[in-house]
N, C-alpha and C positions, 0 to 999 in steps of 0.2 A: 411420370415425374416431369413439369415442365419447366426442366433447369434453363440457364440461358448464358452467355459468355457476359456477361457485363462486368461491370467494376467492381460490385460487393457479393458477387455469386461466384459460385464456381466449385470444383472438385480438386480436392488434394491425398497423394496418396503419401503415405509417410508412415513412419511407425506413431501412434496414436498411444497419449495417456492423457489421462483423468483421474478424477477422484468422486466418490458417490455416497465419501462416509468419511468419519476420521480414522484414519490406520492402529491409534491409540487406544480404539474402545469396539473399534469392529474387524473383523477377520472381511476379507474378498471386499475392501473399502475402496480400491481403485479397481477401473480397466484399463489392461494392456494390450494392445493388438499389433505385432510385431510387424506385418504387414497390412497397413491399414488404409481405412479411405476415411474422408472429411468432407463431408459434402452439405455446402452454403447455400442458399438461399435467400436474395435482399436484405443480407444481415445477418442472417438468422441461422443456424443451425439444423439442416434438417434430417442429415442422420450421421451417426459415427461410428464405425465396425470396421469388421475384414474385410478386406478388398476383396476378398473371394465370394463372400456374400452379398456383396451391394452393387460388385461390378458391373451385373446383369442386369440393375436397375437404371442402369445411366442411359440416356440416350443418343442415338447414333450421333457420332461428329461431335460429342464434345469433349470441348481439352480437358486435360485432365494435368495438373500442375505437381509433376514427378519431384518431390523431396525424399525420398529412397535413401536409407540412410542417414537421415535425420527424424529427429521428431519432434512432433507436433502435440502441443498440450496448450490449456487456457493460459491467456498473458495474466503475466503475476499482477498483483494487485498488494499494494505498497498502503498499508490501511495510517501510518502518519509522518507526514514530509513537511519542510516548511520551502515553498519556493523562495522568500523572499535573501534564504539563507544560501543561495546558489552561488553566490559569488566572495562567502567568506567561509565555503567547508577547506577543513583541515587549519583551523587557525589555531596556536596553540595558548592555552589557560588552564592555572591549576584547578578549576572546579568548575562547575555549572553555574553559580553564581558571578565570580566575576568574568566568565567567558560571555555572559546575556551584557555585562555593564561594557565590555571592551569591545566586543565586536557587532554582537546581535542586534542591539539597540542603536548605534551606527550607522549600520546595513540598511536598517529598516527606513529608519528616517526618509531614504531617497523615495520610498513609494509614496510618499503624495502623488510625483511627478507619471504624469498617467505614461508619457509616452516612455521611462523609464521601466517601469512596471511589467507594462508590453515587452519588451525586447527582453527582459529577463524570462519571463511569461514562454515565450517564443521559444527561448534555448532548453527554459527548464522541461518542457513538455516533449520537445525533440530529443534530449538527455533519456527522457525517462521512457519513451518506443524502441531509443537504442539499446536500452539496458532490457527490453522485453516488458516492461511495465504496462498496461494497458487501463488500470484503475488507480487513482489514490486519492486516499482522505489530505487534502491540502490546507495549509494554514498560508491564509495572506499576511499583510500586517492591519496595524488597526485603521487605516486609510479606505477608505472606497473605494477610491481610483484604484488600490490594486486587487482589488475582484473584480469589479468589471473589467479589468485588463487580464484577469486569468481567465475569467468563464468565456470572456470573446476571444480569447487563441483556442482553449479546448472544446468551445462548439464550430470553431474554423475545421479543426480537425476530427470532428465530432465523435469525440470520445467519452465515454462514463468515467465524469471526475465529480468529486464531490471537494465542496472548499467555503470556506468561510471569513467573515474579517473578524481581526481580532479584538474581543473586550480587554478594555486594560483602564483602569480609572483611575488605578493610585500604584506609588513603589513604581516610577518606571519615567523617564525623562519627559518632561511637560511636551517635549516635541511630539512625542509619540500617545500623550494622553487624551481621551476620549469621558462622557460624563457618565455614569451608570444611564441619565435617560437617552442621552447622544445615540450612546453605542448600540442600545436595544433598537432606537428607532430605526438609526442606518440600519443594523439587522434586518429588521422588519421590512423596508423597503428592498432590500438586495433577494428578501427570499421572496418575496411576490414580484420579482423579474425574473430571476434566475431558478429556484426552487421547478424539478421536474419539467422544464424549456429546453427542450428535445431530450440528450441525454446529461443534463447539468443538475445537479443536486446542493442541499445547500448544507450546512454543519453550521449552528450555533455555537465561539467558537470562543471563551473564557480563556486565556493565554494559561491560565494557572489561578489558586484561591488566594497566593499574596498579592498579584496586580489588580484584583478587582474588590470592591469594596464588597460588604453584605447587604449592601444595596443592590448591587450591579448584578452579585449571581443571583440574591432573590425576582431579580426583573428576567434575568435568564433563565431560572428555573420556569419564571410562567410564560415566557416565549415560547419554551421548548412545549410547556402544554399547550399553548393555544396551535403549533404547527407540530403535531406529533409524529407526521410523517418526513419531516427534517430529521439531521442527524446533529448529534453533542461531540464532541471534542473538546478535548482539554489534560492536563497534565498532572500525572499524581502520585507520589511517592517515588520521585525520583532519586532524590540525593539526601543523605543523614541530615547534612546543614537545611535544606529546604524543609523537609520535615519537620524541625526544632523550628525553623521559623513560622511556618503555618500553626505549629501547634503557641507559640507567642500571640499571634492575630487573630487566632480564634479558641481562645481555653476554654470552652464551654462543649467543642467537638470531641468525642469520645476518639477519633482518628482522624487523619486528613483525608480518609475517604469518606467518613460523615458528613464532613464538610457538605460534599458535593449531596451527599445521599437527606441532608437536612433540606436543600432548597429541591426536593423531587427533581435531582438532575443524574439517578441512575434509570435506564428505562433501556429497552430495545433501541438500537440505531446509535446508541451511545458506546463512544470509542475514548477508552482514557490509555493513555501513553505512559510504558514502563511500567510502574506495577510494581516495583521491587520491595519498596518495604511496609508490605501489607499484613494483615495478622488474619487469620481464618474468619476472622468475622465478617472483614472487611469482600475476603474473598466469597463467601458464604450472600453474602449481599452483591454481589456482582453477578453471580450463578444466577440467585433466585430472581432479579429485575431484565438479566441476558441483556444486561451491560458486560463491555467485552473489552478486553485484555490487547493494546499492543506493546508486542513486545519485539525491541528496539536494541539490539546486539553492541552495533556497532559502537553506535554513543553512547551505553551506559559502561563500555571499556576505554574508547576516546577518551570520557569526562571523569572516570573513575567511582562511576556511581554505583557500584556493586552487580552483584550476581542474581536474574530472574528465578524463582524459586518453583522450578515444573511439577515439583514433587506435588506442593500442596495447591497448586491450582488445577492441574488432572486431579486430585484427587476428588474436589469438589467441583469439578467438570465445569470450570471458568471457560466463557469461550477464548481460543487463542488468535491471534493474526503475528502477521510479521510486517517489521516496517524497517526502511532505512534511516528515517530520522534525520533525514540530510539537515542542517551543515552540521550538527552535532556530531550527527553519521559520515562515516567518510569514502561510502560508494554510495551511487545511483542504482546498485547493481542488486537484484536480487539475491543473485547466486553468492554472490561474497559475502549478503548479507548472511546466509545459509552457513554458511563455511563460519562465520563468527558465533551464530548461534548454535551451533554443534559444538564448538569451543566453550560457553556458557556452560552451557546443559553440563560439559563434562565436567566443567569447575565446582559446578553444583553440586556433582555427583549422582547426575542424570544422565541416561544416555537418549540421544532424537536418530532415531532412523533416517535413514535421507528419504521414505516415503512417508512421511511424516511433517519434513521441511516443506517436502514441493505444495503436498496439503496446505498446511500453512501457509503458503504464498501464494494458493490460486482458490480453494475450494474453502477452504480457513478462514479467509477474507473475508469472499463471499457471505458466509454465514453471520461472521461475524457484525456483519453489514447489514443483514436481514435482508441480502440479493439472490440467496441463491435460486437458481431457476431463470436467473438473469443475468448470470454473469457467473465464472467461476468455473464449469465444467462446459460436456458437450452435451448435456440431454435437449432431447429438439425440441423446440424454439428459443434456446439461452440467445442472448446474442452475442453474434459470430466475432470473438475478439480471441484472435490465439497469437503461439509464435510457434516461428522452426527454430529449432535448437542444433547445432552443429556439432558435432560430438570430435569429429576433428579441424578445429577451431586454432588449435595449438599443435603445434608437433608434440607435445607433455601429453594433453588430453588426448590426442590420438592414440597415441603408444597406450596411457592405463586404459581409455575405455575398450581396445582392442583384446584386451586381457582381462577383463571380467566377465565371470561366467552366471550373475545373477541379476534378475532388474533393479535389485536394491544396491547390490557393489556398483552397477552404472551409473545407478543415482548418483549414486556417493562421490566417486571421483568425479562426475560434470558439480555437482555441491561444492567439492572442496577446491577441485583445479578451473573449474568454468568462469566469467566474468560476459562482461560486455560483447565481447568478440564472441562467444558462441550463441549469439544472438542473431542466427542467419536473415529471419525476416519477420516481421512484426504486424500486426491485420486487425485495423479496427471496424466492428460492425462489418465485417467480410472484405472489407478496401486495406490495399498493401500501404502502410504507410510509412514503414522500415522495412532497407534491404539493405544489408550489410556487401560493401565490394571486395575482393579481395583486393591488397596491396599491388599497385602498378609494378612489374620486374623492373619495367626499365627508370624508373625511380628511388630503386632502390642505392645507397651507398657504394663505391667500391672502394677497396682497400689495397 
């Protein structure tokens, strides 16, 4: 094995999890390896087991980077965010509707301004390696300047992001409107720059079916076939009022997933957000085109858009992802985001395992994305994007996870009590590019 000490190689010893299946429909769906190794290679992943097994593989003199006590699993993957909404999460409105007229459409406004765009760009992508994040399906605004000012911070840091600008042609402030033909073209030029240019990916990227005309998504549905290895995004059944409105704009749609499913805009690599008030049909037709489900915790209890229904999407085996949905959403944080959808689920009268959460945030994505084998677990050649996970992060977290005796109850308290802070170190394509410090003593307060 000719390892070598560089910058995106090397060996990590840690406890090691994975997933190789959903925990929902298969038994022995992850590996655990209590004492484990991780061993990189230019990126890349080239084997992941017991330390006792591989140790004898390594050769003489090289370091080997001891996290003992923590562990080591794929960076979560955050399948829908909006960056440009970074600087107005937590604002408050009684609904989804006029929270997009008060503050969203506001916010946006400023990305014409490229060097704007950038420094948001900047924080939001440094935000989302501290939270452990290492993928996300991103939403720009309808402007240019702010995807090239995202895809050039995220291939600075050269990370697997996928993101798009958004169509909007009608219903939405003339500041922020684009034409059905505008928006397709600028699409079309942003994915033959950016489209698969190193690890940058592009999402076709319809804000929602009230802002765009039936012009706009018809011109997007045949975007999406002329570039079918690009990815869709867009938003759909999220709130009772949205719903009654789409079904006004378009009365001839059987549902407002028809909508989408009329202009051939359900397919593979297709990610619609939320999902809540869908009917078996609806769901039925997302399974069989493996267009895939994000589902978004935090903001559909922020906005009060109801309860994701697990029941009848496992039952007709909808793919799932999980997402924060920032600013709707009001962490950056996978783990939080976890701890709300566990809250969901219960509301529902579901219940999610915490191996089932972590799925969904690293191998769940993955799939959902039509990545896997490329991101999402450790099978050799994925590439090398993980985090260390700090289990005593917190005096809280130290104390419960010290006292659980199962890997699903560890799960579960780092799920329920974990955040940002146990987010020890963050590694894209094998290069550290999050490392969490501990607090200075001697800056600490005294009393």
């Amino acid at each position: 094995m000719a390892l070598t000490n560089s910058n995106n190689s090397g060996v990590y010893r840690a406890s090691l999890l994975h997933f190789t299946n959903d925990p929902a429909f298969h038994q022995n769906a992850h590996a655990w390896h209590e004492d484990g190794l991780l061993i990189i290679q230019d990126g890349k992943v080239v084997a992941a087991g017991d330390y006792a097994q591989l140790k004898n593989s390594l050769p003489e003199g090289l370091d080997v980077h001891d996290y003992r006590g923590k562990i080591i699993m794929p960076g979560f993957i955050d399948t829908h965010i909006h960056y440009p909404q970074t600087d107005m999460i937590a604002s408050p409105a009684p609904g989804l509707l006029p929270w997009l007229e008060t503050y969203t459409f506001p916010t946006e406004r400023k990305f014409s301004d490229s060097a704007h765009a950038q420094e948001v760009a900047s924080f939001f992508l440094d935000e989302l390696l501290r939270c452990g994040t290492t993928t996300a399906m991103v939403y720009c605004t309808v402007h240019p300047e702010s995807v090239e000012a995202f895809f050039t911070e995220s291939e600075a840091r050269n990370l697997r992001m996928v993101a798009g600008k958004v169509l909007m042609d009608r219903n939405c402030p003339e500041f922020l409107r684009d034409t059905a033909e505008s928006g397709i073209l600028e699409s079309e030029q942003l994915i033959k720059k950016w489209h698969q240019r190193g690890r940058q990916l592009y999402a076709i990227t319809p804000r929602f079916a009230p802002t765009s005309s039936e012009a706009q998504i018809q011109l997007a549905g045949e975007l999406a076939r002329a570039y079918p290895d690009t990815y869709l995004q867009t938003h759909v059944a999220e709130n009772t009022d949205e719903v009654a409105w789409v079904k006004s704009l378009f009365p001839k749609a059987r549902s407002y997933m028809d909508v989408y499913d009329h202009y051939g805009m359900l397919r593979p690599r297709a990610m619609y957000a939320h999902c809540i008030w869908l009917d078996d049909a609806d769901r039925r037709r997302m399974a069989e085109t493996q267009s895939a489900v994000s589902f978004c915790p935090t903001s559909n209890l922020f906005l009060g858009s109801g309860l994701f229904d697990f029941e009848r999407a496992d039952a007709l085996q909808v793919p799932l992802s999980l997402a924060t949905d920032v600013g709707g959403g009001t962490s950056f944080s996978m783990l939080q985001t976890m701890n709300e959808a566990y809250k969901v689920a219960r509301l529902g009268g579901s219940f999610l395992p915490a191996l089932r959460m972590f799925y969904m945030a690293t191998l769940g994505g993955a799939r959902s994305m039509q990545l896997e084998g490329t991101i999402g677990n450790f099978v050799a050649g994925a590439e090398a994007d993980f985090i260390v996970l700090d289990l005593q992060a917190t005096p809280l977290l130290a104390r419960r996870t010290a006292r659980t005796e199962s890997l699903e109850e560890l799960l579960f308290a780092l799920a329920l009590l974990g955040d940002d802070r146990s987010v020890a170190a963050t590694y894209a394509a094998g290069k550290l590019v999050h490392q969490r410090h501990a607090p200075d003593a001697s800056h600490r307060p005294v009393f």
